[in-house]
C-alpha positions as CSV (number, residue, x, y, z in Angstrom):
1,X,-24.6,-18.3,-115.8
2,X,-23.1,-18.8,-111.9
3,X,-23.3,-14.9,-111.7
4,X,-26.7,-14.7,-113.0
5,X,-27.1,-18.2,-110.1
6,X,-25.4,-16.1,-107.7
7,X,-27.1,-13.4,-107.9
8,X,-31.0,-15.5,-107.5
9,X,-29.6,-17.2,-104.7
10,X,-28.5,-14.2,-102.6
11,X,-32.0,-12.8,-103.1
12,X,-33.6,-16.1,-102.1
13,X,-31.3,-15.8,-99.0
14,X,-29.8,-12.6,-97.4
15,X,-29.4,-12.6,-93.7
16,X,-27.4,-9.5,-94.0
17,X,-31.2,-7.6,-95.0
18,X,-32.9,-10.4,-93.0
19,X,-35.1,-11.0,-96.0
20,X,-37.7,-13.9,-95.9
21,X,-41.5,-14.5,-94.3
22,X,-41.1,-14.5,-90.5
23,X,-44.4,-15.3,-89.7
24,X,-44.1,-18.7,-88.5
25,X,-40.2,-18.3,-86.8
26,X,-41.1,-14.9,-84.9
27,X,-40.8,-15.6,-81.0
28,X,-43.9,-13.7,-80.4
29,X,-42.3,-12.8,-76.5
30,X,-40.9,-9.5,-76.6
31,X,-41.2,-9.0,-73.0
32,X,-38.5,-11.8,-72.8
33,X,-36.3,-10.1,-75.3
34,X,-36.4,-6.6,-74.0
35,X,-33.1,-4.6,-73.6
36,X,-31.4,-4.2,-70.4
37,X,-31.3,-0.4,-69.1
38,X,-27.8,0.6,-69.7
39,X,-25.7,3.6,-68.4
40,X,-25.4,6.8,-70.9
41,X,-23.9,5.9,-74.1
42,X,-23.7,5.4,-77.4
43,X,-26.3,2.5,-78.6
44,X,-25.3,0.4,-81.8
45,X,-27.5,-1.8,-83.8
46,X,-26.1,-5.1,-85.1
47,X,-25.3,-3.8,-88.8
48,X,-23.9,-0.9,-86.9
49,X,-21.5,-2.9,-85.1
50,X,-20.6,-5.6,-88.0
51,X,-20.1,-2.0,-89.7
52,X,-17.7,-0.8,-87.1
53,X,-15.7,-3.6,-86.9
54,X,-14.9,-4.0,-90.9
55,X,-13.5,-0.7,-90.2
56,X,-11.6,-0.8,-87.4
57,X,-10.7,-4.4,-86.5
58,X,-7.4,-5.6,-86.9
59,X,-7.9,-9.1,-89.0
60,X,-9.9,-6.6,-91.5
61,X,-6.7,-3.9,-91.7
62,X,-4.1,-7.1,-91.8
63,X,-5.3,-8.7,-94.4
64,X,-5.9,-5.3,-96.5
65,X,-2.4,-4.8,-96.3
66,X,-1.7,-8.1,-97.6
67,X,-4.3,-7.7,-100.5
68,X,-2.0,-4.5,-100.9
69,X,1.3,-6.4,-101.1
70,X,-0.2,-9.6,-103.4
71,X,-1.4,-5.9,-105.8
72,X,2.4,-4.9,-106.0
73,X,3.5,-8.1,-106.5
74,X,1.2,-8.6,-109.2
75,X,3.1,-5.5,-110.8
76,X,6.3,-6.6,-110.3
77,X,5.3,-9.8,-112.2
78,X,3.8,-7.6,-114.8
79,X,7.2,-5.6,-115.8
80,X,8.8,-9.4,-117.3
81,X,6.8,-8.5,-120.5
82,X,9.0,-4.9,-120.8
83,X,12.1,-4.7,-121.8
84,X,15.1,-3.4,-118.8
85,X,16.3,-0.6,-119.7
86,X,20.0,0.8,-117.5
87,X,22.5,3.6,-117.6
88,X,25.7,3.2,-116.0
89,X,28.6,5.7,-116.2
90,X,31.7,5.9,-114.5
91,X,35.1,7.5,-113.8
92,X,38.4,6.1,-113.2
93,X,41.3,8.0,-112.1
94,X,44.8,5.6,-112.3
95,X,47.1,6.3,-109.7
96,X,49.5,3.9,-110.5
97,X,49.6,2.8,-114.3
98,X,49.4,-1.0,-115.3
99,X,52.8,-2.3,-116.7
100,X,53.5,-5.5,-118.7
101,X,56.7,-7.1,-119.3
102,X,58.1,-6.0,-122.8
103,X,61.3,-6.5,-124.9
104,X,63.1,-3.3,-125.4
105,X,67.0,-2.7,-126.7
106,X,68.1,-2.9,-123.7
107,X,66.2,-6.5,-122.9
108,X,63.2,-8.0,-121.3
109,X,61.7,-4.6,-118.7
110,X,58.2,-3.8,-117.5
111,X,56.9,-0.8,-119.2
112,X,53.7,1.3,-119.0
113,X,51.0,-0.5,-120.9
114,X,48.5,2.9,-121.5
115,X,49.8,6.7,-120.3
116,X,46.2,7.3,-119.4
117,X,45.5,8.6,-116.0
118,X,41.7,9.5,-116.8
119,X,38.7,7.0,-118.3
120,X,35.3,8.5,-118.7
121,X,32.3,5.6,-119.7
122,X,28.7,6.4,-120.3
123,X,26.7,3.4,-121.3
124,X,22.6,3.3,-121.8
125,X,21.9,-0.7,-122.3
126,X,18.7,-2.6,-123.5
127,X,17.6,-6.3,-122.8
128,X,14.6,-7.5,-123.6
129,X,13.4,-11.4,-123.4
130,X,11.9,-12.5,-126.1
131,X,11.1,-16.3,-125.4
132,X,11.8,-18.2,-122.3
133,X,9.8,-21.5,-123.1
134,X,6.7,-19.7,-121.8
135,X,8.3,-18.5,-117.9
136,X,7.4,-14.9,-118.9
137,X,3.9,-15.4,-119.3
138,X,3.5,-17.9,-116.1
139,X,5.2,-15.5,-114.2
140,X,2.4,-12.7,-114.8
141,X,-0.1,-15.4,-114.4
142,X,1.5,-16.1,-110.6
143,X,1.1,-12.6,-109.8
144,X,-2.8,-12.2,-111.3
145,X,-3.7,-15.2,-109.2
146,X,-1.6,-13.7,-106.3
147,X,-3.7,-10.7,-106.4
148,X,-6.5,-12.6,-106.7
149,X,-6.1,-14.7,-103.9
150,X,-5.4,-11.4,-101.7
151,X,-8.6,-10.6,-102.4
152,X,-10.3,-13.2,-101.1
153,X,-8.5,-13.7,-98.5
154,X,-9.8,-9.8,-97.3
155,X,-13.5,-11.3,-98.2
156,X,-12.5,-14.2,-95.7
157,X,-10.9,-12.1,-93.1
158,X,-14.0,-9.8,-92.8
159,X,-16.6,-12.8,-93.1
160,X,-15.0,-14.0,-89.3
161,X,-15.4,-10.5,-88.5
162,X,-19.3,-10.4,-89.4
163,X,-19.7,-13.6,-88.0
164,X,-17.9,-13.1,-84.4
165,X,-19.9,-9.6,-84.0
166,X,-23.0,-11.2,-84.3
167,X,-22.4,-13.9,-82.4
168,X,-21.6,-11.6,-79.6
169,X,-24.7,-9.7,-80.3
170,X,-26.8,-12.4,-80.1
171,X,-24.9,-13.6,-76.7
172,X,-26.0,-9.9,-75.5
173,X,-29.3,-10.3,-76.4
174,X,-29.1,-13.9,-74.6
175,X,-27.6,-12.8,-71.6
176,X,-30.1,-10.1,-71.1
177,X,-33.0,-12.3,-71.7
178,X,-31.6,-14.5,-69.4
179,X,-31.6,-11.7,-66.9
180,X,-35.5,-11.3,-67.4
181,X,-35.9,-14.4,-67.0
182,X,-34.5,-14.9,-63.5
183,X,-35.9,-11.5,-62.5
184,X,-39.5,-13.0,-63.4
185,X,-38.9,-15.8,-61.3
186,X,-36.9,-14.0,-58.5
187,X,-40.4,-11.6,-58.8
188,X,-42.5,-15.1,-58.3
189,X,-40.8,-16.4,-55.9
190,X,-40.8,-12.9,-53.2
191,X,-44.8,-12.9,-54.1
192,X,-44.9,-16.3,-52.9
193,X,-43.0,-15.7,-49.9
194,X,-44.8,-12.8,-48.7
195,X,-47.6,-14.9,-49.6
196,X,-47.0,-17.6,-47.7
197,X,-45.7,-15.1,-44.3
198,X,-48.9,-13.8,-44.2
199,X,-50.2,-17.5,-44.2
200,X,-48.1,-18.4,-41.8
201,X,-49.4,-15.1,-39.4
202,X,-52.7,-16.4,-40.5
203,X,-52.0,-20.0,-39.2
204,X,-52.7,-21.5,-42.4
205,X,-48.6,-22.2,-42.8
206,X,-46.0,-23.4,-41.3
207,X,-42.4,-22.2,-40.5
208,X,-41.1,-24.7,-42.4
209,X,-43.0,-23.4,-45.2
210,X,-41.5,-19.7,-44.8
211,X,-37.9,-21.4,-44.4
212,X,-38.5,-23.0,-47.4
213,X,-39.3,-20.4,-49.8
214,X,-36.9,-17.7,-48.4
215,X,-34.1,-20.2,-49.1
216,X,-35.6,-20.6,-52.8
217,X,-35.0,-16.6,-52.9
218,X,-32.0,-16.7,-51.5
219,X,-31.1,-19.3,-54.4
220,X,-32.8,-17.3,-57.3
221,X,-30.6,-14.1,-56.4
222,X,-27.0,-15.5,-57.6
223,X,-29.0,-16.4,-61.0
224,X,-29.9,-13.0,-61.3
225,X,-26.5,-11.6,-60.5
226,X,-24.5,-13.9,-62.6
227,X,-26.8,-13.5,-65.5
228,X,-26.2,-9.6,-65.3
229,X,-22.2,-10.0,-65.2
230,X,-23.0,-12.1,-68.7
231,X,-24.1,-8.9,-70.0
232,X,-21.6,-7.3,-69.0
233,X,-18.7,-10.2,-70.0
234,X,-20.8,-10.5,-73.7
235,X,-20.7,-6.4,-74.1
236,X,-16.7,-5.9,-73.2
237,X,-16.4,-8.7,-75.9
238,X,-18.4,-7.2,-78.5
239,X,-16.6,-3.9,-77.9
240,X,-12.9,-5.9,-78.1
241,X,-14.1,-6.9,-81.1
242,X,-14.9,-3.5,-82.4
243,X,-11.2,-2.4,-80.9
244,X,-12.8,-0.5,-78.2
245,X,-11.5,0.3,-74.9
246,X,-13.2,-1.8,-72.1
247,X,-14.7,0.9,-71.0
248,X,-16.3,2.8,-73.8
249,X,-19.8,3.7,-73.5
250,X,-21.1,1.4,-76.6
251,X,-24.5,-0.9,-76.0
252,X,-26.2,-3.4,-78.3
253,X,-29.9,-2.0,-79.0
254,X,-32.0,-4.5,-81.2
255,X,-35.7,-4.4,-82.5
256,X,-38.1,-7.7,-83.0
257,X,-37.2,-8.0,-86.2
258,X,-33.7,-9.1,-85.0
259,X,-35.0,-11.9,-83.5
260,X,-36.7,-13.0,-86.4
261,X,-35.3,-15.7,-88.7
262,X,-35.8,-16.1,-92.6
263,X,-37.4,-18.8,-94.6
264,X,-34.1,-20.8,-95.8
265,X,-33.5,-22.3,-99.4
266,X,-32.9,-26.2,-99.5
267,X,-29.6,-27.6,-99.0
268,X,-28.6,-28.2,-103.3
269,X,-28.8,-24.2,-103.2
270,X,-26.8,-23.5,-99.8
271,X,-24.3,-26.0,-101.3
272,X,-24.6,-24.2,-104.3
273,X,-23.7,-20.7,-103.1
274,X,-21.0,-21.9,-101.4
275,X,-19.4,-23.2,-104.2
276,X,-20.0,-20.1,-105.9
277,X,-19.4,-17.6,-102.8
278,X,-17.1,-19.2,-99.8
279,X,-13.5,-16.9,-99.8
280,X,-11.7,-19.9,-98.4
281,X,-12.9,-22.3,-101.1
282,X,-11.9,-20.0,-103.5
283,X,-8.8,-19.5,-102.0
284,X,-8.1,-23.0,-102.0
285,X,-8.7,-23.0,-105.8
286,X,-6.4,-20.2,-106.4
287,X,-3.8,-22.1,-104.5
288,X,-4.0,-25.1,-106.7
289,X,-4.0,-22.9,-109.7
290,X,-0.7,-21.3,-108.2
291,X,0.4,-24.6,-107.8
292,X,0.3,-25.4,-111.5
293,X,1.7,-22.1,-112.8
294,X,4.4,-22.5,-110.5
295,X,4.8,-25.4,-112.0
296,X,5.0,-24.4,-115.5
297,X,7.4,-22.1,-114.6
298,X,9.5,-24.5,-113.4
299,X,9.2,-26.9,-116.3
300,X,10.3,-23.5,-118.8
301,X,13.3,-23.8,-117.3
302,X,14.1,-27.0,-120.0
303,X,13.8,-24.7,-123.0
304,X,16.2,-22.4,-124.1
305,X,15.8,-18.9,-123.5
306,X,16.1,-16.1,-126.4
307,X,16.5,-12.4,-125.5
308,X,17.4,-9.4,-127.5
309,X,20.2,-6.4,-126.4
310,X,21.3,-3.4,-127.9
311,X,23.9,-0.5,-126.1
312,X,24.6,2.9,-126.6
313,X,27.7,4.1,-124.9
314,X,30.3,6.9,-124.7
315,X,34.5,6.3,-123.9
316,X,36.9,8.9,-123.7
317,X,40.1,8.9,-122.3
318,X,42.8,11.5,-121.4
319,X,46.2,11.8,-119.5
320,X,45.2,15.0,-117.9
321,X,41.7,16.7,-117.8
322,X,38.3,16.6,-119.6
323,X,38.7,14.3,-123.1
324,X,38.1,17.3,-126.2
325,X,37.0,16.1,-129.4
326,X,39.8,13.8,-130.5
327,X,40.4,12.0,-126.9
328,X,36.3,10.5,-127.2
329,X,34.4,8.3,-128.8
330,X,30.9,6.7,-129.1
331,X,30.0,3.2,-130.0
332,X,26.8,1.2,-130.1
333,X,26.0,-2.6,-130.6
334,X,23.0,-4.9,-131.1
335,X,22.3,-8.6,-131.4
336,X,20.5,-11.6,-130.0
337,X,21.3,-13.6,-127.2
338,X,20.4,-17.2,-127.5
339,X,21.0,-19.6,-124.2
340,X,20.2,-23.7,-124.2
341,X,20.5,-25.8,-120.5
342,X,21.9,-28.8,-121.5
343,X,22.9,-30.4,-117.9
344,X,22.7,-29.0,-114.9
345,X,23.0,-32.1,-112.4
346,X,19.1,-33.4,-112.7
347,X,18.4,-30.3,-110.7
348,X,15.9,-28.8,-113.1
349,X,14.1,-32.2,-113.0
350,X,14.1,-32.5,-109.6
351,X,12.6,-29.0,-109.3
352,X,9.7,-29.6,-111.7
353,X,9.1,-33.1,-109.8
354,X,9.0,-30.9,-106.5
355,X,6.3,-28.2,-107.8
356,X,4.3,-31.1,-109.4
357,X,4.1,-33.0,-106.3
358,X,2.8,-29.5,-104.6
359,X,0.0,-29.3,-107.4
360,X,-0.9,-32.4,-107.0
361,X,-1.6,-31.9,-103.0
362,X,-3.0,-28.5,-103.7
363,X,-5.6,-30.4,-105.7
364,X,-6.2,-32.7,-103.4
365,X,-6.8,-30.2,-100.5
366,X,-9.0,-28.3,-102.5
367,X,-10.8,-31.4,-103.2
368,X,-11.1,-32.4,-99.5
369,X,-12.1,-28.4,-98.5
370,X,-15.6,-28.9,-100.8
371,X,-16.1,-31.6,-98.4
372,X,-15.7,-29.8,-95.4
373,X,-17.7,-27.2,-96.6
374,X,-20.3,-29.4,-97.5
375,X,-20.4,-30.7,-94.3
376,X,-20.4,-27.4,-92.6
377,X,-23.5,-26.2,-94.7
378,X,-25.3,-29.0,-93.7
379,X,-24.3,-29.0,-90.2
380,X,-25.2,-24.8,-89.7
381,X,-28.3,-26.0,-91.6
382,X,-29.5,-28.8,-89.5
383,X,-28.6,-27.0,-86.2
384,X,-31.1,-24.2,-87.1
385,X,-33.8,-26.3,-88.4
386,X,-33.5,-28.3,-84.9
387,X,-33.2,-24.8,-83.6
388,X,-36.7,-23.3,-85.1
389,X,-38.7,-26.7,-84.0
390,X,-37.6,-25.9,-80.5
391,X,-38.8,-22.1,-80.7
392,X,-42.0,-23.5,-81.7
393,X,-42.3,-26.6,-79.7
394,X,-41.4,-23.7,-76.5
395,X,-43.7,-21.3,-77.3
396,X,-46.5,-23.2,-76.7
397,X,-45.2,-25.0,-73.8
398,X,-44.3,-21.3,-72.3
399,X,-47.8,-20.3,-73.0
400,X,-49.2,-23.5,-70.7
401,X,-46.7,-23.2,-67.9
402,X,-47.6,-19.6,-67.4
403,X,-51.6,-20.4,-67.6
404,X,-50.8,-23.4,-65.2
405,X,-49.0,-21.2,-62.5
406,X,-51.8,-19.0,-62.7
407,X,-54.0,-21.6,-61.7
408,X,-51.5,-23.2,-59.4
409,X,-51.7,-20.1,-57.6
410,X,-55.0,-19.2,-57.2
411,X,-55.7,-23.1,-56.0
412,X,-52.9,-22.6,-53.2
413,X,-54.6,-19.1,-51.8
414,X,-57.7,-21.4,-51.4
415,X,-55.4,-23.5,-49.9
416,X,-56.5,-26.5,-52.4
417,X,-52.6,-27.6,-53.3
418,X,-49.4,-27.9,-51.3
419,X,-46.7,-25.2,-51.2
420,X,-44.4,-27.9,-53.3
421,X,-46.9,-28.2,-56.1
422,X,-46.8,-24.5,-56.7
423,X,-43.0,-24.5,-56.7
424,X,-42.8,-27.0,-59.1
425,X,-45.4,-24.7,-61.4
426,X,-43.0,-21.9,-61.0
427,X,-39.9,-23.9,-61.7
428,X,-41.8,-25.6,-64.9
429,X,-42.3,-22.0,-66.0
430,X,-38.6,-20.4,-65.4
431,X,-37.5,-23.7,-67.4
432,X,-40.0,-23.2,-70.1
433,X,-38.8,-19.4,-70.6
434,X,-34.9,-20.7,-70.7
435,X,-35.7,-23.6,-73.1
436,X,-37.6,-21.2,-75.2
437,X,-34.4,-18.6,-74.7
438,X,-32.0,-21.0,-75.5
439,X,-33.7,-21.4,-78.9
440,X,-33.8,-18.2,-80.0
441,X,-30.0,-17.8,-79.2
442,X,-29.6,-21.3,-81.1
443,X,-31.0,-20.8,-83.8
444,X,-29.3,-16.8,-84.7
445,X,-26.1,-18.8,-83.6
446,X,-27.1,-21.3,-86.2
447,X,-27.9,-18.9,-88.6
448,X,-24.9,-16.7,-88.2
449,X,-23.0,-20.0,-89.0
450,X,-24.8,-20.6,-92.1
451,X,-24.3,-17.5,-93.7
452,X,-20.6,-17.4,-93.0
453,X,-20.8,-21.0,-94.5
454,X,-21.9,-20.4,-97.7
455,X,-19.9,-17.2,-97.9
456,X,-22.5,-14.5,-97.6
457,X,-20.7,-10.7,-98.8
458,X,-20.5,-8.6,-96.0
459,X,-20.5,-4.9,-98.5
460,X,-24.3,-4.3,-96.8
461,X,-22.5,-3.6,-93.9
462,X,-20.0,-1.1,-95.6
């Protein structure tokens, strides 16, 4: 049933495929949004570059090799089902012979004990548990929820990766709209100055009035340049990210549709795929479940323990050489083994009391982590609601402080308004394009934040 759950809810809400009716969150301004003529290169896509960085990033290789090692441990737990199985032989050559003391005729002397100089041993011995008051099967249960929680911990490690490369993606695509936006203005504001210099040669306006607006240029140009070094500082990110060198030739490229946003499912089903989806929370589950198995294992450790052995082993013995037929002999044994801790200074106690305390606080983390989560699916969700309300509060807002420039301006050619009213239009407009800006970034930050949240799976991107 939460597979068949999962599965609707992913459908209802995939950010990865950007599924969803964009019709009333598309910014409807792609002049604002265009992309920034780069130098030569190769141009990425956002899937392309989430793509590139599960493959190459460091955080994604770490914590594969840890899912690796949590597999092999998982084995090694595995073999306490099998019985151990060793050879040993050996050789031992006496140099000087063992004496004991011994009464002899001539009284009390020390005497050789064996004349052998030469011991040959072979020996191929068994052991096999047979009950251990339930360790064995704990112990294979740590290792399954070892390699379990490896797992996830890969799914986490590559959900911060997806998120980080499209946050810097959408900084990109901020940053360069940004640059648009104080190029339009830095456009605006040189029409109005040579505007208002040929009013001036016409009489109609003063010096003052040129000073004035050449030193609104001059304070539009900075914008402009530090917008274009955001570009720049957001790309070199992205392609750190991507474990790039600074100076590869990689650029962001992006289409309308990435500036669209999705219709969004209410809050019970964002808090319901996270239950089902988010690698930490499951991690945090797998932790308390450790917890308790290791716990188990320690309580075992009351019972007695019941094993099985058998050997198969050669002997042969000779003063000098190899032993021949009557200097050798082969023997074999088999039985049970049965051990019962009686007292071992409370220290068995004392270790079952520590791994219970550590259940108990894995619990209780785990418990606090479905609160945090819960808060962080509401707080991604609220901040992109708030976010789409200002894209289309802005839009319209854009749309009347461009229609009022235009009439601002034609009223100052006819010399109907001041030379400070029109400034204002303009700065209404450039503020009006940043607000609007600001949204989109917002709410694509928000989003991004929303689907790392409720642990969206990152394999579209593989």
């Amino acid at each position: 049933m939460k597979k068949i759950l999962s599965l609707i809810l992913t459908l209802l809400f995939s950010a990865n495929v950007f599924a969803g009716d964009y019709s009333k969150n598309n910014p409807m301004n792609a002049k604002l949004f265009e992309e920034i003529q780069q130098k030569e290169g190769t141009k990425i896509t956002i899937k392309e570059a989430v793509k590139m960085a599960l493959k190459d990033s460091y955080q994604v290789y770490s914590a594969s090799k840890m899912k690796e090692i949590s597999d092999e441990v998982y084995n090694q737990m595995k073999s306490s089902y099998y019985p151990y199985v060793d050879f040993n032989a050996s050789y031992n050559r006496a140099l000087l012979r063992s004496k004991s003391l011994a009464k002899t005729d001539d009284g009390e002397k020390m005497v050789e004990i064996s004349p052998v100089n030469n011991t040959f041993t072979a020996q191929l011995q068994a052991n096999w548990v047979l009950w251990t008051g339930g360790k064995v099967k704990n112990t294979k249960e740590y290792g399954k929820l070892q390699s379990e929680r490896g797992e996830y911990q890969l799914r986490h490690a590559k959900s911060m990766v997806a998120k980080e490369v499209v946050n810097y993606c959408y900084m990109i695509i901020y940053a360069s709209a940004l640059v648009h936006v104080q190029e339009n203005s830095l456009d605006i504001a040189n029409q109005h100055l040579d505007e208002t210099k040929a009013r001036y040669k016409q009489g109609l306006s003063s010096n003052l009035d040129v000073m004035t607006q050449e030193v609104r240029v001059n304070n539009i140009v900075p914008l402009v340049l530090q917008a274009k070094k955001n570009v720049e500082l957001a790309t070199l990110y992205l392609r750190q990210i991507l474990n790039k060198d600074p100076e590869s030739p990689i650029y962001l490229t992006w289409i309308e549709d990435d500036l669209m946003i999705p219709e969004i499912p209410d809050l019970q089903k964002l808090y319901d795929m996270a239950y089902e989806q988010r690698p930490e929370l499951i991690v945090s589950k797998l932790a308390a479940d450790i917890a308790e198995t290791n716990y188990k294992i320690a309580k075992a450790d009351h019972y007695p323990n019941l094993s099985a052995y058998g050997n198969y082993g050669y002997n042969g013995y000779t003063i000098e050489g190899l032993p021949d037929n009557n200097h050798y002999y082969w023997g074999s044994n088999i039985g049970l083994q049965f051990s019962m801790p009686i007292f071992h200074g409370f220290s068995v106690s004392s270790q079952v009391k520590q791994k219970e305390m550590y259940y108990e606080d894995a619990k209780a983390s785990y418990e606090n982590l479905k609160k945090n989560v819960r808060i962080q699916v509401k707080s991604a969700w609220l901040n992109l609601e708030e976010a789409k309300k200002r894209i289309e509060s802005t839009k319209g807002v854009v749309e009347r402080a461009q229609e009022n420039l235009n009439s601002k301006m034609l009223r100052y050619r006819n010399g109907l308004i001041s030379q400070l009213e029109l400034n204002d239009a303009i700065s209404d407009l450039n503020d009006s394009n940043l607000t609007f800006v600001q949204a989109v970034h917002d709410a694509h930050v928000a989003l991004s934040d929303l689907n790392y949240a409720v642990g969206m799976e990152t394999e579209d991107y593989e």
